[in-house]
Backbone of each chain as ProteinMPNN parsed JSONL, in Angstrom:
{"seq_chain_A": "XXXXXXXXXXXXXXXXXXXXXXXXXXXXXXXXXXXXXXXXXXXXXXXXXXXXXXXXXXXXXXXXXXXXXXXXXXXXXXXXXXXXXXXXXXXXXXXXXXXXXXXXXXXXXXXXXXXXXXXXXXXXXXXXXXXXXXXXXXXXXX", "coords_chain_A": {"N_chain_A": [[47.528, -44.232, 51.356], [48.075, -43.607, 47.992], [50.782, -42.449, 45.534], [49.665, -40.609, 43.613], [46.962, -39.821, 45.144], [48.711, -38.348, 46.656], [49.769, -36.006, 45.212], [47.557, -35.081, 44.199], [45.85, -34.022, 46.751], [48.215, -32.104, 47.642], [47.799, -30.176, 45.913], [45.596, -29.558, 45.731], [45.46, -27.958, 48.744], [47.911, -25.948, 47.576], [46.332, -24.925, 45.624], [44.301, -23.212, 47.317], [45.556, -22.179, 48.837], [47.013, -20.24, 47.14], [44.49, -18.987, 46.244], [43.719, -17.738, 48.603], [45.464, -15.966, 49.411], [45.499, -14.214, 46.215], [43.244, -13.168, 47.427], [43.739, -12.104, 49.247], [45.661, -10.251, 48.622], [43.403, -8.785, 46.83], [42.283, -7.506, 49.013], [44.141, -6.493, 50.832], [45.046, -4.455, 49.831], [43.063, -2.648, 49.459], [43.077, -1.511, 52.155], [44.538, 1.23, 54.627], [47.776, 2.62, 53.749], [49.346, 1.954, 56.251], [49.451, -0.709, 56.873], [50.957, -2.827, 55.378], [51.198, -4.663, 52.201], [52.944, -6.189, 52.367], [53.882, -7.802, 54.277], [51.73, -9.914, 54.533], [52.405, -10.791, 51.849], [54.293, -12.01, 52.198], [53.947, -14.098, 54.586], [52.0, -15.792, 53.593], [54.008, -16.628, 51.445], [56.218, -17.815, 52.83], [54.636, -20.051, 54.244], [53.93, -21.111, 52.108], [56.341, -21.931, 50.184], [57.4, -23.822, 52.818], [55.334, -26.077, 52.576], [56.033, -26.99, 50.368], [58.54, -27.611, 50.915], [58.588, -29.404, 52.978], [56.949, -31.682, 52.302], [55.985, -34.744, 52.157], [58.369, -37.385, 51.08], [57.724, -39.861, 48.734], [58.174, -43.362, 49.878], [60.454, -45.468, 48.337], [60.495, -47.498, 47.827], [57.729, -48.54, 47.599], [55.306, -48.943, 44.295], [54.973, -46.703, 42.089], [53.174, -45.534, 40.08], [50.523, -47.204, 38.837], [48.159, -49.165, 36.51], [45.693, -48.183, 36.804], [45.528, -46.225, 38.563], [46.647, -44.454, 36.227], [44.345, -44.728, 34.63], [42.822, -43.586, 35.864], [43.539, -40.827, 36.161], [43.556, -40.227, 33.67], [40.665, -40.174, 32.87], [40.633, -37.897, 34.769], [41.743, -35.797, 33.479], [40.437, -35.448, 31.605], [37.916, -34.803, 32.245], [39.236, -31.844, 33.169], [39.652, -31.226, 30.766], [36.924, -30.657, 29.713], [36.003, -29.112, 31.721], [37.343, -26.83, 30.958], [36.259, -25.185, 28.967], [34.028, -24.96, 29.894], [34.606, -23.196, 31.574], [35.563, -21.176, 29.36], [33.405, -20.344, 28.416], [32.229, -19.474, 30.44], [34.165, -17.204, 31.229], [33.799, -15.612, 29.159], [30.596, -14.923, 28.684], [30.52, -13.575, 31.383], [32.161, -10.909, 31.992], [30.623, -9.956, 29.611], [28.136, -9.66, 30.38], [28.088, -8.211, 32.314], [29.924, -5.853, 32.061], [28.776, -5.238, 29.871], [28.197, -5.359, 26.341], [29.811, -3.43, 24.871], [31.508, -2.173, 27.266], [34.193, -2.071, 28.856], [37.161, -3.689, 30.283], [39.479, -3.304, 33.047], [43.269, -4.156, 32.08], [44.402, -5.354, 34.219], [43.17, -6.977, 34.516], [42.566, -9.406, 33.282], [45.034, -11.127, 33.717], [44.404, -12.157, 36.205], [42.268, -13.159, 35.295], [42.806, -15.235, 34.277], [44.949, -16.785, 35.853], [42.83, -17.111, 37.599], [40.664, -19.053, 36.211], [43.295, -21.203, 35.623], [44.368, -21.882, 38.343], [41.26, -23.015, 39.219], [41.128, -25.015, 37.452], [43.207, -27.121, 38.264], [42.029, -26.819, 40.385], [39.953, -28.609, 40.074], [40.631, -30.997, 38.5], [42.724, -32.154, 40.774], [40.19, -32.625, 42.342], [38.484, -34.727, 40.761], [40.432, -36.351, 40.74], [40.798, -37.522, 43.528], [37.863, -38.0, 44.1], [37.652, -40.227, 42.257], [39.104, -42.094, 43.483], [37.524, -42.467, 45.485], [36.901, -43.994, 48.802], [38.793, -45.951, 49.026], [41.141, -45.542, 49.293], [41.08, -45.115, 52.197], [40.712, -47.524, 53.66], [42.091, -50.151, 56.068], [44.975, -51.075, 56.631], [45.441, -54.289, 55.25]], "CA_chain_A": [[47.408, -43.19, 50.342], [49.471, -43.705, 47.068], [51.658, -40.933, 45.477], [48.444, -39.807, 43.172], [46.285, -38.824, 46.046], [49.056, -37.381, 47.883], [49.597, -35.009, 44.659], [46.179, -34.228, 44.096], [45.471, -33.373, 48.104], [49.007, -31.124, 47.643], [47.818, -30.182, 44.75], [43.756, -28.787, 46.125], [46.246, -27.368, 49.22], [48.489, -24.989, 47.026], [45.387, -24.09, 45.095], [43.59, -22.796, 48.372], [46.755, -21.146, 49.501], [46.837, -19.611, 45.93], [43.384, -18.46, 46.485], [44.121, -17.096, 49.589], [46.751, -14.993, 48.735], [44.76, -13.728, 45.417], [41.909, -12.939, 47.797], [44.658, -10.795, 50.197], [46.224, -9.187, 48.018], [42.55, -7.973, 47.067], [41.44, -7.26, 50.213], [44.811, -5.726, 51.237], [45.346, -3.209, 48.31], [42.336, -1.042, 49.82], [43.743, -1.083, 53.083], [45.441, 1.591, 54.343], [49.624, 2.142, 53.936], [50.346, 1.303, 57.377], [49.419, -2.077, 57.02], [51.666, -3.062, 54.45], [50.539, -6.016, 51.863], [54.23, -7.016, 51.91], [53.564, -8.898, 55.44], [50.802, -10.834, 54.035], [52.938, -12.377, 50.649], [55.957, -12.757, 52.886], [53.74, -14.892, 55.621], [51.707, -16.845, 52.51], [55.22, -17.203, 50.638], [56.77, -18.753, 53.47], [53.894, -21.102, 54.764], [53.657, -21.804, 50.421], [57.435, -22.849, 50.399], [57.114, -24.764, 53.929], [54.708, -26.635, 52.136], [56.883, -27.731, 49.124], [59.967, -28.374, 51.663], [58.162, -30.019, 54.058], [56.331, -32.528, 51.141], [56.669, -36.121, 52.538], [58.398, -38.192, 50.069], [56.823, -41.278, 48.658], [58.698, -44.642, 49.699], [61.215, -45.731, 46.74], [60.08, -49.313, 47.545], [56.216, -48.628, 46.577], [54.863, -48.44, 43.056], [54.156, -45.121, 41.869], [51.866, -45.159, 39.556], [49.89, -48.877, 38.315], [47.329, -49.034, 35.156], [44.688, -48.085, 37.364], [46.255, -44.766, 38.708], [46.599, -44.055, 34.828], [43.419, -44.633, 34.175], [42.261, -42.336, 37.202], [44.35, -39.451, 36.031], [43.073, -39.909, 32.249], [39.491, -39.233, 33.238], [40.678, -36.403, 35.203], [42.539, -34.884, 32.644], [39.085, -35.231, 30.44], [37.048, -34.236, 33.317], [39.745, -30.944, 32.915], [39.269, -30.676, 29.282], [35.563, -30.466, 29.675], [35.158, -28.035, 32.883], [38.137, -25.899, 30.843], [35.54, -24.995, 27.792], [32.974, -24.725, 30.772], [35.219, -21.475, 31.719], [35.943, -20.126, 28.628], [32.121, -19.6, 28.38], [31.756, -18.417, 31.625], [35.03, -15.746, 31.392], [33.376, -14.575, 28.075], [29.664, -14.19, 29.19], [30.477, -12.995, 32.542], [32.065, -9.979, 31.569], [29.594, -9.063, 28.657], [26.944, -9.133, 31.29], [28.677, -6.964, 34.104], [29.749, -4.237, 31.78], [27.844, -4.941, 28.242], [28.692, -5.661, 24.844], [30.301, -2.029, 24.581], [31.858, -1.877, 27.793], [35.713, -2.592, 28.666], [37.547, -3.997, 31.482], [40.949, -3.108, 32.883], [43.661, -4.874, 31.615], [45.35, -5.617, 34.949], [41.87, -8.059, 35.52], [42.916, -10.215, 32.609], [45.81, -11.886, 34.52], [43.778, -12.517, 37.336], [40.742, -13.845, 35.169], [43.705, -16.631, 33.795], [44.8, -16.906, 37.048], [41.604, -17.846, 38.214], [40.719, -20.493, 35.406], [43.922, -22.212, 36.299], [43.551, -22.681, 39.534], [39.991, -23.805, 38.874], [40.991, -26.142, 36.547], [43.916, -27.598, 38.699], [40.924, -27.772, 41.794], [38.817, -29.341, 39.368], [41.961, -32.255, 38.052], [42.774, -32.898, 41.748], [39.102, -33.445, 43.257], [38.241, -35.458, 40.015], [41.404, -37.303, 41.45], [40.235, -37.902, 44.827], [36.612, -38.377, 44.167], [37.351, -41.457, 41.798], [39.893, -43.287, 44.409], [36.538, -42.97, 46.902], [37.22, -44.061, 50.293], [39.429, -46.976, 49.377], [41.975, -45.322, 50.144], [41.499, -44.917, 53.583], [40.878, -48.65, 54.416], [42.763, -50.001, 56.814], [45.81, -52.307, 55.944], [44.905, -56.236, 55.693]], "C_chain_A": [[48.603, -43.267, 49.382], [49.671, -42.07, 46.668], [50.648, -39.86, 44.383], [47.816, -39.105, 44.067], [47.184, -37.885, 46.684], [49.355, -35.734, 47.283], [48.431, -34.507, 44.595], [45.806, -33.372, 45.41], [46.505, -32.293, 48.307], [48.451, -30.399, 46.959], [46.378, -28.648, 45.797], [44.741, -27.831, 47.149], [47.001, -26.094, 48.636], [47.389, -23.901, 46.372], [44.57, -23.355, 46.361], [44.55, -21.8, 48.523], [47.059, -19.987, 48.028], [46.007, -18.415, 46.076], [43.29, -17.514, 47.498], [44.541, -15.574, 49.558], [46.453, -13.607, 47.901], [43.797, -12.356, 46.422], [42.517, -11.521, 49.361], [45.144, -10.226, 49.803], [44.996, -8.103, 47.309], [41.939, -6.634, 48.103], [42.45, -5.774, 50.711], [44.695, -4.505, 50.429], [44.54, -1.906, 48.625], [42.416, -1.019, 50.796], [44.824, -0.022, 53.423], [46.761, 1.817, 54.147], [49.646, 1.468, 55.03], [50.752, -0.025, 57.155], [49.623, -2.68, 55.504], [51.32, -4.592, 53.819], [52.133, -6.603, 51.759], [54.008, -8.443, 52.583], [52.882, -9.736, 55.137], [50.927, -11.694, 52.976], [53.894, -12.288, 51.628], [55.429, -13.84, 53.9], [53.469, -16.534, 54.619], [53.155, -17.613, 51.877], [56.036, -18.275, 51.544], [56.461, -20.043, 53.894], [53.464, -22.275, 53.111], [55.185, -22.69, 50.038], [57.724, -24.076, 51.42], [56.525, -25.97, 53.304], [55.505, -27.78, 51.161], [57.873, -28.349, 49.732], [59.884, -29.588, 52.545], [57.436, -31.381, 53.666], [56.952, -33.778, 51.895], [56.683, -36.894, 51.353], [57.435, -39.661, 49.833], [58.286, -42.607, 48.873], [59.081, -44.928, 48.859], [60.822, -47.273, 47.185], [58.273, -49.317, 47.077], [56.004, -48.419, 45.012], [54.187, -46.84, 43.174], [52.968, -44.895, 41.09], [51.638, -46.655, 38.888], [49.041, -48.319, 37.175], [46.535, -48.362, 35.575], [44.659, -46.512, 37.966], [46.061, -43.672, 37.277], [45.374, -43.706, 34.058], [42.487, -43.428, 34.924], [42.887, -40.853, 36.516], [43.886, -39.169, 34.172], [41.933, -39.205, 32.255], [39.885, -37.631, 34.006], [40.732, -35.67, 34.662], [41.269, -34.821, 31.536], [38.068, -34.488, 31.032], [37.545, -32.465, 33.31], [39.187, -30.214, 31.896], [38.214, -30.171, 29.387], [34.904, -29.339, 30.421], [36.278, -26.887, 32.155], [37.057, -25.292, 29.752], [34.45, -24.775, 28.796], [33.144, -22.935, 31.404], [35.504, -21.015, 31.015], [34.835, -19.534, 28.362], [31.804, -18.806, 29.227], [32.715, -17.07, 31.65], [34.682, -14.909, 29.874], [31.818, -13.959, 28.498], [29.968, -13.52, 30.52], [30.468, -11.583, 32.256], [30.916, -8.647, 30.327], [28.394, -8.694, 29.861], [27.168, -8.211, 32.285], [28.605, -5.716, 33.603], [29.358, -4.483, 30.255], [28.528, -5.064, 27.402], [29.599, -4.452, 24.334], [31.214, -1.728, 25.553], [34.028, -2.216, 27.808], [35.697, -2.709, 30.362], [39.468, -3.651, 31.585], [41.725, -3.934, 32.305], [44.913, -5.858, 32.465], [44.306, -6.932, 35.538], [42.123, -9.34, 34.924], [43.631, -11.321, 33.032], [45.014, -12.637, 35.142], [42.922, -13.325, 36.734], [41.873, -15.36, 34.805], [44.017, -17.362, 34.744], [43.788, -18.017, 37.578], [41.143, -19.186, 37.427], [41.817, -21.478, 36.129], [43.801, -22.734, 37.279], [42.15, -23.507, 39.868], [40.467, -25.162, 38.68], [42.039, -27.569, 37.352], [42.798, -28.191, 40.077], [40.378, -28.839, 40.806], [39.797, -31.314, 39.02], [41.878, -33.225, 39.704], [41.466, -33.171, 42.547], [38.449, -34.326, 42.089], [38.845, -37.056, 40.74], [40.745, -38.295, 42.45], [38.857, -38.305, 44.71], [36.316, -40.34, 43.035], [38.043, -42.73, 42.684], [38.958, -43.454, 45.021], [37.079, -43.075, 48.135], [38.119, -45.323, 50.396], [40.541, -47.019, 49.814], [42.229, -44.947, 51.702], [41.301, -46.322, 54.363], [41.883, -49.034, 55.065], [43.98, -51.126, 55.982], [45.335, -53.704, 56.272], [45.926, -57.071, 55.717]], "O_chain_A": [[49.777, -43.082, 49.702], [49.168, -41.026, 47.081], [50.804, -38.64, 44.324], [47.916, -37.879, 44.038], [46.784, -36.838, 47.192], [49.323, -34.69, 47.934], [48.286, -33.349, 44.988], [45.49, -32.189, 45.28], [46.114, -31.392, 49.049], [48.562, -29.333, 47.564], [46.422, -27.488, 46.205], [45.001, -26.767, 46.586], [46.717, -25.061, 49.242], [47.39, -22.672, 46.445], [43.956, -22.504, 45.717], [44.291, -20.613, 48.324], [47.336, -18.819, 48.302], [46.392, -17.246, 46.071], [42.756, -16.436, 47.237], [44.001, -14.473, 49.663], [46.752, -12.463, 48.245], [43.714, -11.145, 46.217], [41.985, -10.627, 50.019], [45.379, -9.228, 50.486], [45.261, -6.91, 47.16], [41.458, -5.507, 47.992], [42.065, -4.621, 50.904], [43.973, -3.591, 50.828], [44.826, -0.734, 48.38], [41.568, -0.176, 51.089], [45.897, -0.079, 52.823], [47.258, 0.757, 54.525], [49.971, 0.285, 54.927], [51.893, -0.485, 57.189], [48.739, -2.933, 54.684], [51.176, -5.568, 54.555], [52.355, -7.521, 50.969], [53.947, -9.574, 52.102], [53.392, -10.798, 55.492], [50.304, -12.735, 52.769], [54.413, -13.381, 51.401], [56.309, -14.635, 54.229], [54.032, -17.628, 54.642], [53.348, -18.828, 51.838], [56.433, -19.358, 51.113], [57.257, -20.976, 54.006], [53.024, -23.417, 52.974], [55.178, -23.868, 49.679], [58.186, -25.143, 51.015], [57.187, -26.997, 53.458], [55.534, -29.008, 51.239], [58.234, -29.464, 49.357], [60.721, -30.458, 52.79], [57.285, -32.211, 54.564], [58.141, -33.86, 52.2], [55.702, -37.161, 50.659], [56.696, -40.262, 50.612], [59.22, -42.668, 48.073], [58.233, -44.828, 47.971], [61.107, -48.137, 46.355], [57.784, -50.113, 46.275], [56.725, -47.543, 44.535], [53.409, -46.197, 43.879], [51.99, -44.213, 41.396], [52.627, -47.227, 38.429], [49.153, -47.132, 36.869], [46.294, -47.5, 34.73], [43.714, -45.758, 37.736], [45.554, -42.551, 37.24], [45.233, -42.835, 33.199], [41.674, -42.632, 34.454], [42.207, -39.834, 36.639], [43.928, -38.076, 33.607], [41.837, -38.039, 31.872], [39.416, -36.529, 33.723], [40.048, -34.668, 34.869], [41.35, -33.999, 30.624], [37.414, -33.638, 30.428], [36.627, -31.652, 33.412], [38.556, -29.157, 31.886], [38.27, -28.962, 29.162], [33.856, -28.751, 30.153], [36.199, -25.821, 32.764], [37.377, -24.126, 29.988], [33.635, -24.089, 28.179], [32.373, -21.993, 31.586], [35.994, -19.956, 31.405], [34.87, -18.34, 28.065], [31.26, -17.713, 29.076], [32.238, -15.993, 32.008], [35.191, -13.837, 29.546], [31.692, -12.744, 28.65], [29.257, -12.515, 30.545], [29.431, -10.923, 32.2], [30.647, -7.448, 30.252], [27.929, -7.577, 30.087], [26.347, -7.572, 32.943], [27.922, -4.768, 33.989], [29.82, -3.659, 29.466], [29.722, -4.871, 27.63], [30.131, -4.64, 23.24], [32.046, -0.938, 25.107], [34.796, -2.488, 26.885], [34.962, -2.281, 31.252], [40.351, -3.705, 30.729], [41.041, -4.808, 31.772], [45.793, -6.6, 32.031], [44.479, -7.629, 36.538], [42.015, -10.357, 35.609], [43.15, -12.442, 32.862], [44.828, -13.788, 34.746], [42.61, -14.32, 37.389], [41.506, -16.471, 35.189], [43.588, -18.515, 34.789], [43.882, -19.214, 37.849], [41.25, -20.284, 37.974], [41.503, -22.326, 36.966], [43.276, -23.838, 37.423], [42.059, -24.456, 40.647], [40.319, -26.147, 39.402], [41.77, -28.75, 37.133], [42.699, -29.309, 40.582], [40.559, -30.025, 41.079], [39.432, -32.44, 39.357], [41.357, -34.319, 39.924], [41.595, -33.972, 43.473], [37.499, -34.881, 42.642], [38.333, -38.126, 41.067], [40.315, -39.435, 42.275], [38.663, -39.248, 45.476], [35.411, -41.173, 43.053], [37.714, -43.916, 42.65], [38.939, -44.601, 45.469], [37.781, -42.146, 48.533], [38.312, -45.831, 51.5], [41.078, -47.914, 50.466], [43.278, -44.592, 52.239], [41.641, -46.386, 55.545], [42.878, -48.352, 54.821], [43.776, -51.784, 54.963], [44.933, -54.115, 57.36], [45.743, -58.262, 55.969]]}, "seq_chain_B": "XXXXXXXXXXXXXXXXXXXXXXXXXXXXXXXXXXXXXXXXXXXXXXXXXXXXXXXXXXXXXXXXXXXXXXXX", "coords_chain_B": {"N_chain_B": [[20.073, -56.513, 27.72], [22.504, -58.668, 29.1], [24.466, -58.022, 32.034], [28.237, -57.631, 32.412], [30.509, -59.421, 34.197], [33.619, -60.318, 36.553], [34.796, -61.784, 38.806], [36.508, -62.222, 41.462], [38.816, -64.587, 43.294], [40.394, -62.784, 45.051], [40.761, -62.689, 48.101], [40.459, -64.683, 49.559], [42.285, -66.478, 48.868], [44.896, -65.171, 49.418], [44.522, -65.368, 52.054], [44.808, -67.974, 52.002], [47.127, -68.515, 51.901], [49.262, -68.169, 53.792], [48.148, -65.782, 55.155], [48.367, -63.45, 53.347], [49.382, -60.204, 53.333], [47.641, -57.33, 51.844], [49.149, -55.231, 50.843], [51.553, -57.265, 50.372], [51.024, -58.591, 48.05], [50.71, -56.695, 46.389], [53.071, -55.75, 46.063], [54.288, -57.615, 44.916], [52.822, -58.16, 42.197], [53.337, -55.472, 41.011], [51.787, -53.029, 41.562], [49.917, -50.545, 43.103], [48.612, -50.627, 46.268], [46.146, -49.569, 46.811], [44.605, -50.089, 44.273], [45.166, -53.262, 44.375], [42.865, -53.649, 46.169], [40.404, -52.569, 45.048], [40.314, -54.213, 43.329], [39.655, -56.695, 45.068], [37.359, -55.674, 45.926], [35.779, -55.657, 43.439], [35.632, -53.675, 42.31], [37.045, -52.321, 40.065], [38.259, -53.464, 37.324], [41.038, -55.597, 36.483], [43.715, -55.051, 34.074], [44.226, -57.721, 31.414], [47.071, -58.78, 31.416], [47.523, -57.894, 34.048], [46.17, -59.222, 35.608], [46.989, -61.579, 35.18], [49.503, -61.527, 36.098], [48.964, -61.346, 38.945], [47.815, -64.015, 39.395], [49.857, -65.151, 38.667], [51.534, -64.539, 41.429], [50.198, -66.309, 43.095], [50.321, -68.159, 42.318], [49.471, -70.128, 40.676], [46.622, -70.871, 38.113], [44.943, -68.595, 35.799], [42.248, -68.784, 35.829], [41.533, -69.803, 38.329], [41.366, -67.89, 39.73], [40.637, -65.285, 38.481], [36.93, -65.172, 37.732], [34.889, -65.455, 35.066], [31.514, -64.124, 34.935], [27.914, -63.76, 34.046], [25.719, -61.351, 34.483], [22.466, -59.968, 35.592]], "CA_chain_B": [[21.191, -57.438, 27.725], [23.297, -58.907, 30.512], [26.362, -57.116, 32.343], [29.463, -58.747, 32.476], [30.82, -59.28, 35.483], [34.119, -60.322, 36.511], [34.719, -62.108, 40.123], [37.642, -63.269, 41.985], [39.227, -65.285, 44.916], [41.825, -62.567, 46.034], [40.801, -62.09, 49.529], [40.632, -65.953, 50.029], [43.826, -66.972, 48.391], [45.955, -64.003, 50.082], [44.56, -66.19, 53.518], [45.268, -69.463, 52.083], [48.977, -67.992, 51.234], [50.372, -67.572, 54.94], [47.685, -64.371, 55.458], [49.541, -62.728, 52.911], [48.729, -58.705, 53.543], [47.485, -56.394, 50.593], [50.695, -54.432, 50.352], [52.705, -57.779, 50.016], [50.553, -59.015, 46.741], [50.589, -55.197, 45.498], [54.609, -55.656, 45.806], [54.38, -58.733, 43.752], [52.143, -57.601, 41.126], [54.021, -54.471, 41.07], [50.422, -52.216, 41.624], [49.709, -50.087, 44.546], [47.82, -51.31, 47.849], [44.897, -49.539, 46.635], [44.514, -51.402, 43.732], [44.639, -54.85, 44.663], [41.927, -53.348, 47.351], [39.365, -52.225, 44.297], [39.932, -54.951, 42.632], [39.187, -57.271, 46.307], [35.769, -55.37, 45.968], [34.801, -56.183, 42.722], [35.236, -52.152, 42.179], [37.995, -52.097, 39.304], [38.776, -54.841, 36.51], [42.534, -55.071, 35.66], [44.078, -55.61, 32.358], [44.93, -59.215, 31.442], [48.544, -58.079, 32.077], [47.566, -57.994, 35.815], [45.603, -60.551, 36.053], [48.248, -63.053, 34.987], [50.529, -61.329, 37.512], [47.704, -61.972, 39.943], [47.673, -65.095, 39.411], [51.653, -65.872, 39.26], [51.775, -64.634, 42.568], [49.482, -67.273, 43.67], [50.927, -69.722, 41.798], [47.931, -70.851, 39.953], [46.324, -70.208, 36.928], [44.236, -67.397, 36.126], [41.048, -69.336, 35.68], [41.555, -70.351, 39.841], [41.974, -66.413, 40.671], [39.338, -64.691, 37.801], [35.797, -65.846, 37.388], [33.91, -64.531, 34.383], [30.12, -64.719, 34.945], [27.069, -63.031, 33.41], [24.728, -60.652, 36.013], [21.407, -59.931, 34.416]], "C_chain_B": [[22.088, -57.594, 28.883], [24.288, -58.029, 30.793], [27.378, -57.878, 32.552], [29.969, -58.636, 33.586], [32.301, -60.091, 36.082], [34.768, -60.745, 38.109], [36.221, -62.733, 40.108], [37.718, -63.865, 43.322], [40.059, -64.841, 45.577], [41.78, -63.192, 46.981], [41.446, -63.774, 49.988], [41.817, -66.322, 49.885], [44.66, -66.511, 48.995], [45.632, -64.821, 51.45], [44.993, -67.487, 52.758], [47.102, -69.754, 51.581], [49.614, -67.886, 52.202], [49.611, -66.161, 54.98], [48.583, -63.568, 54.85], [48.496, -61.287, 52.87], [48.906, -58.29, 51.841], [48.792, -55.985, 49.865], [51.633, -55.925, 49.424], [52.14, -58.751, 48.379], [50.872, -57.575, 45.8], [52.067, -55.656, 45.04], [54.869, -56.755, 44.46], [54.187, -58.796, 42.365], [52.622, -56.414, 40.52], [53.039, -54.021, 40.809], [50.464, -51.656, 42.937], [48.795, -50.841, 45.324], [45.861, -51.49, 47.192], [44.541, -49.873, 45.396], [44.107, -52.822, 43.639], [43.415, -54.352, 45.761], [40.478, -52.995, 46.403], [39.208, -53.44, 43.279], [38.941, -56.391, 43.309], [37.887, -57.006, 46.044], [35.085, -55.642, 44.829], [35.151, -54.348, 42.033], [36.141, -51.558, 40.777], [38.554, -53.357, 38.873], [40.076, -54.686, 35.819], [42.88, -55.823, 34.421], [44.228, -57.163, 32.587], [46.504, -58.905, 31.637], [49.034, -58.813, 33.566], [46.893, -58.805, 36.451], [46.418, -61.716, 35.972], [49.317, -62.822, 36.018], [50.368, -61.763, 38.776], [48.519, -63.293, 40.213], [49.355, -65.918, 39.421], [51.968, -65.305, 40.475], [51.518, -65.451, 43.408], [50.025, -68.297, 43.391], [50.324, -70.575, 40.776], [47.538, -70.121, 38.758], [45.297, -69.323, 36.934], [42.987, -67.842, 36.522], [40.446, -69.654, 37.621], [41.176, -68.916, 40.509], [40.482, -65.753, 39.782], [37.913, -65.598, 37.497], [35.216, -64.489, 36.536], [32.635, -65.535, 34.242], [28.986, -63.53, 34.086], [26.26, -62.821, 34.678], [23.636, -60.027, 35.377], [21.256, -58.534, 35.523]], "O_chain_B": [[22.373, -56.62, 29.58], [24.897, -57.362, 29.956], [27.138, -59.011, 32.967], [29.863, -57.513, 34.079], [31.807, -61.218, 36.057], [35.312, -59.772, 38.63], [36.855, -63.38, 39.275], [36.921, -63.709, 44.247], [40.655, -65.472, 46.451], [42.484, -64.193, 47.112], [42.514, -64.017, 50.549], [42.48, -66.514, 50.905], [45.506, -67.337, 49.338], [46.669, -64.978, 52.095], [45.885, -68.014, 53.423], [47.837, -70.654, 51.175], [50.755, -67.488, 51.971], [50.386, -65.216, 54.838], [49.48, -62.998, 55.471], [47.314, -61.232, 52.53], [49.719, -58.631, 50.982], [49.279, -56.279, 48.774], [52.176, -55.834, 48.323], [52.928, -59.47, 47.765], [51.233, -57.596, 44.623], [52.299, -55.909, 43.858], [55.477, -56.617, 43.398], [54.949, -59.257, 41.516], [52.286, -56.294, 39.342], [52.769, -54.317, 39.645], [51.023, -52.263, 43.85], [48.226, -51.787, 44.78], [44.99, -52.354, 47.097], [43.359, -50.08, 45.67], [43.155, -53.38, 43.093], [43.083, -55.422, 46.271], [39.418, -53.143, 47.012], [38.222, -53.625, 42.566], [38.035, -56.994, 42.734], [37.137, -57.973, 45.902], [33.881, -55.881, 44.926], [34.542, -54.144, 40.982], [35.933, -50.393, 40.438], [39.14, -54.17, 39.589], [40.293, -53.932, 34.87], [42.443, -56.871, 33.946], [44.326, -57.719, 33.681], [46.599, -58.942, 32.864], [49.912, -59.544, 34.025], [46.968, -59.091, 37.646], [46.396, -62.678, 36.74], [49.896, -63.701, 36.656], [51.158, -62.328, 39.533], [49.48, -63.533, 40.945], [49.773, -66.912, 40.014], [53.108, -65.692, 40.732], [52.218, -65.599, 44.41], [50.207, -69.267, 44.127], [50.787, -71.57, 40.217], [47.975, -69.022, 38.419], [44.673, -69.178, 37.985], [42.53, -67.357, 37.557], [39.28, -69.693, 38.015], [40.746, -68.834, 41.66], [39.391, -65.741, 40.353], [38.022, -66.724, 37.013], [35.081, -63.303, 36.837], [32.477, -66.693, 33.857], [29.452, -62.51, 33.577], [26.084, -63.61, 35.607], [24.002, -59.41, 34.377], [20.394, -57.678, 35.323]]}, "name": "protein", "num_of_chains": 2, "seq": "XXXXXXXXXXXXXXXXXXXXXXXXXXXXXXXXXXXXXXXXXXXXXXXXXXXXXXXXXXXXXXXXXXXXXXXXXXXXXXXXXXXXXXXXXXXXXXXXXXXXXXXXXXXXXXXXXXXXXXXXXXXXXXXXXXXXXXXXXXXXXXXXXXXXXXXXXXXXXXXXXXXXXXXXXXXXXXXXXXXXXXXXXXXXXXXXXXXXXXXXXXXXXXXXXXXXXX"}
């Protein structure tokens, strides 16, 4: 596995744990006091830093990135472009349809709807990634 | 109209080299593993760049290492 896949598979990883997080700090919020949403970013935050500390470097004697890598990460980044204009349609109709051409939405949802794109768009980059290397990366060494 | 198609002799050559392993042509070529491994399959055509690198690893000229054929 070169140092592309190993970002992209960090990469889908953070975004999950992202998601996570998002999706507990939902959940928590209508829970009642006792059970404090602190515990739940202080467990994520730690197991989200772990993550970053814990990152196995790449070998300074391998190539990092070849033509071919480059070319992998171009499509992605088009594959991006393309599913990012895929969500600006969807975070404009969505809302008109939920609460109507007249309606309004808080303004604390906004974040979250950006939020959410990004992370999308970052899943979307790194399984572009991974889905064009295929399975050659897991052959065995020859 | 035909497809172009673009064949080589890694795999063979890397055995007729002292079984030289993937990694130690990648090192040569300066390309990752997986790389010279898509290109082995036929699965990814590299620049002329890397084909001449290819091929000065081998020793030989490109013409020995790339085959261009037509695939209807």
């Amino acid at each position: 596995m070169n140092k592309t896949q190993k970002d992209a598979l960090f990469s889908i990883t953070m975004s999950a744990l992202l998601l996570a997080m998002v999706v507990t700090i939902a959940v928590v919020a209508k829970l009642p006091r006792s059970l404090s949403w602190f515990w739940f970013l202080l467990t994520y935050g730690i197991i989200g830093l772990s993550l970053v500390f814990l990152r196995k470097r790449q070998s300074p004697v391998e190539v990092d990135l070849d033509e071919r890598d480059k070319l992998i990460k171009r499509r992605a980044m088009l594959t991006c472009y393309f599913s990012l204009w895929g969500f600006f349609i969807a975070t404009c109709t969505i809302p008109w349809l939920i609460v109507g051409p007249e309606g309004s939405i808080p303004v604390c949802v906004l974040p979250v709807i950006l939020l959410g794109v990004f992370i999308t768009v970052m899943l979307v980059n790194s399984v572009a990634i991974l889905i064009q290397y295929g399975r050659g990366g897991k052959h065995a060494k020859e | 109209m035909p497809k172009s198609e673009i064949s080589n002799q890694i795999r063979r050559l890397r055995f007729e080299n002292g079984e030289m392993t993937q990694q130690q042509l990648a090192d040569k070529a300066g390309v990752t593993r997986q790389t010279i491994l898509a290109i082995e399959a036929d699965k990814y055509s590299p620049s002329l760049t890397l084909a001449f690198r290819i091929a000065k690893a081998f020793g030989l000229p490109l013409e020995e290492v790339f085959q261009y054929g037509e695939k209807k």
